[in-house]
N, C-alpha and C positions, 0 to 999 in steps of 0.2 A: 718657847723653850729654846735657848740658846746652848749650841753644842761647842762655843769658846767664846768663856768668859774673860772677863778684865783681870790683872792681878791685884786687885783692891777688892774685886765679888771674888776672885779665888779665894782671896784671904779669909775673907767672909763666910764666905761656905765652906772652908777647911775648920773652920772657928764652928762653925753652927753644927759638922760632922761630928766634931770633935766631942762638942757636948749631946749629938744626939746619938752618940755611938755609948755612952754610960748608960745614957737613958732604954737603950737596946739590949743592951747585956743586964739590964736588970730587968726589962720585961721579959728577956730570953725569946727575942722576937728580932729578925734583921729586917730591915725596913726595907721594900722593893718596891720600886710601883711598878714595876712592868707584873707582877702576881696578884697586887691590888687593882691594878687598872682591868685586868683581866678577868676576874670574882665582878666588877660591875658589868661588864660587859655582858657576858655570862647568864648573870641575875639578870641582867636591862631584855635583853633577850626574851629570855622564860616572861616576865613581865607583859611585855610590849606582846610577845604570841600568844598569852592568856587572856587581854585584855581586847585585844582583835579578833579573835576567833569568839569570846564572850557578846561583842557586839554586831559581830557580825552575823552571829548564829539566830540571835536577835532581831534582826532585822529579814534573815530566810526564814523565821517564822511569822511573817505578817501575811506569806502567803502571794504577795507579789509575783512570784516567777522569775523576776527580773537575773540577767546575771550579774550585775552590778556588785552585788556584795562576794561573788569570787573573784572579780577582777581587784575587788580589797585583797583580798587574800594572796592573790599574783604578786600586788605590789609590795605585801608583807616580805615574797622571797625575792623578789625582784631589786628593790630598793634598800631596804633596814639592814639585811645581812650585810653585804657589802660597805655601806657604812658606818658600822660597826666593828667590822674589822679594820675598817679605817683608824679608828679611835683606839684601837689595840695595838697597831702595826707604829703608830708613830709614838708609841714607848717600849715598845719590841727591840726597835732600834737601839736603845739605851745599854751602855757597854753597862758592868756589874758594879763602878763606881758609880756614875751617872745612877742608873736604878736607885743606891743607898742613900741618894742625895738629897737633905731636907729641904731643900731649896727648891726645889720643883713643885713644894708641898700647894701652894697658889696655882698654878698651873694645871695639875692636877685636881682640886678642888673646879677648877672652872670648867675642864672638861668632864667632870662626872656631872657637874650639875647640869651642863647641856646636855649628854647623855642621858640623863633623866627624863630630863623633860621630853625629850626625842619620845626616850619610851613609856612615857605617861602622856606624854598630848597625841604626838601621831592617831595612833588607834583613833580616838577619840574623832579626829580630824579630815580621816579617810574615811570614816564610816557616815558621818555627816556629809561630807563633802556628794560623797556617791550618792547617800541619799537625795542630795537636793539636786544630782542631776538626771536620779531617774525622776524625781516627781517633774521634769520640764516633759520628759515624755508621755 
């Protein structure tokens, strides 16, 4: 994300505004990513803590003892919140032109889909993880 472009991409994103600002007013919707980026975050969130605590809960019921799968759950608050906000803070920054900008539309699309993943693999990743190193004990 570049905060100053060239006057050939300015043209270009005035040109690309231009036609996404009809396409705006006839869905009766203004385009923001700093609102959208935030609704994934949000979701990613609720996801990533359902799917952690689902396998986590999973793994305290085998009976082990171990504390292993609450130190997951440390790192659930520990680690994810904070970079999560990270991925919200660096479109926070976006003045209200910038926001309406279809041109970030790439941008945007690559951090949601890292985002994603974050909160569909982690869980997955920490709960394995932990697992294999209480079985060394």
């Amino acid at each position: 994300m570049s905060k100053a472009l060239g006057t050939s991409q300015e043209r270009s994103v005035r040109q690309q505004g231009a036609r996404h600002e009809s396409a705006q007013s006839y869905s009766g919707q203004k385009l923001d990513w700093r609102r959208k980026i935030s609704n994934h975050v949000a979701y990613g969130l609720l996801v990533y803590t359902g799917l952690h605590i689902f396998l986590t809960m999973k793994e305290l019921k085998t009976g082990n003892g171990s504390l292993l799968p609450y130190m997951a759950l440390v790192v659930l608050v520990a680690a994810i919140i904070p970079a999560a906000r990270w991925f919200e803070m660096r479109w926070r920054e976006l003045s209200d032109a910038q926001a309406a900008n279809p041109a970030l539309s790439p941008d945007f699309r690559r951090e949601v889909v890292l985002m994603w993943a974050i909160a569909l693999g982690l869980p997955a990743a920490l709960t394995f993880g932990f697992k294999a190193v209480a079985s060394l004990f």
